[in-house]
Steps between C-alpha positions, in 0.01 A plus 500: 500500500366612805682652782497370858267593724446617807247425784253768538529500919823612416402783306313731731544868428675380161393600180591274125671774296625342245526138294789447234664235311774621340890307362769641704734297317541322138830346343480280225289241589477564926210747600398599859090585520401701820125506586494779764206605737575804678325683848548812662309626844156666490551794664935521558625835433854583307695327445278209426544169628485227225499111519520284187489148440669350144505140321753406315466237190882448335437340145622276351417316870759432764419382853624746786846343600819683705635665200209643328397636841766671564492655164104586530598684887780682305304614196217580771669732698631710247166543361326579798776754559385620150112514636591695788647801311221452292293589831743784576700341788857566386816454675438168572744252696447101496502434888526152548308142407376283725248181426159495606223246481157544294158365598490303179638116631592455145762800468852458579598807757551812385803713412403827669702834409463801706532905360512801600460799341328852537222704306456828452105623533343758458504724829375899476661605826859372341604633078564184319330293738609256809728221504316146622707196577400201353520054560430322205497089501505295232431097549619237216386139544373203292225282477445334154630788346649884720297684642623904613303690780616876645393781546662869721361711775598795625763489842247774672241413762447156554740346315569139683086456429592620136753242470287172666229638277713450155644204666166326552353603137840377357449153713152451374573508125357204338459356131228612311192406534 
């Protein structure tokens, strides 16, 4: 299974990292398969900036419908909450949800779940480093099957044009190839 992709005009100054597939979940007969593709800047400094973009195939095969969905968002943002501390950002609060739409005209809209959190990095001037705020989103939707995007930035600089940036790489996920 291949993950979704993501237009390459959206991807200036973005690197791929990484490519998974990996089951987050198996009972019995049930099992969830995530193909992930994952980007981070060229040239960001700590803490990193990181966007992902995830398919989801649930076997044995059940079309997207109200309940399933919300299960999926659930399940979602407790693992992304799980990938975050995995990238260091702790102390992590689930600010609200809103729905957004994706470029795709065959995706329902999106369930989109805002985070913040901070980072400590590596700083000389300060023992034990600094303290960085940080916005994560995550986006759930469906197509034939759920598709995930999200990624985090850091709250320093520019971080309205960090935001429309994750928002616009989120909004251009597609299905594979």
């Amino acid at each position: 299974m291949d993950p979704p992709s993501v237009p390459t005009d959206r991807l200036d100054g973005w690197r791929r990292v990484a490519e998974t597939t990996e089951v987050p979940f198996s009972a019995g007969p049930v099992s969830v398969t995530a193909a992930t593709v994952r980007f981070e800047p060229v040239d960001d400094a700590d803490p990193r900036p990181f966007f992902f973009a995830s398919r989801l195939r649930i076997e044995p095969s059940v079309a997207p419908n109200p309940v399933l969905t919300r299960l999926v968002e659930r399940r979602a943002r407790a693992g992304f909450r799980t990938r975050l501390a995995d990238n260091d950002i702790r102390d992590v609060d689930h600010l609200d949800d809103r729905e957004v739409r994706i470029d795709d005209p065959a995706a329902s809209a999106a369930a989109l779940s805002t985070f913040r959190g901070e980072c400590t990095v590596a700083d000389r001037s300060a023992a034990g480093g600094r303290t960085v705020p940080v916005e994560a989103l995550l986006a759930v939707w469906s197509v034939d099957d759920y598709r995930l995007a999200g990624g985090a930035y850091p709250l320093v600089g520019d971080a309205d044009r960090a935001r429309r940036d994750l928002l616009r790489l989120i909004r251009g996920v597609r299905s594979a190839p």
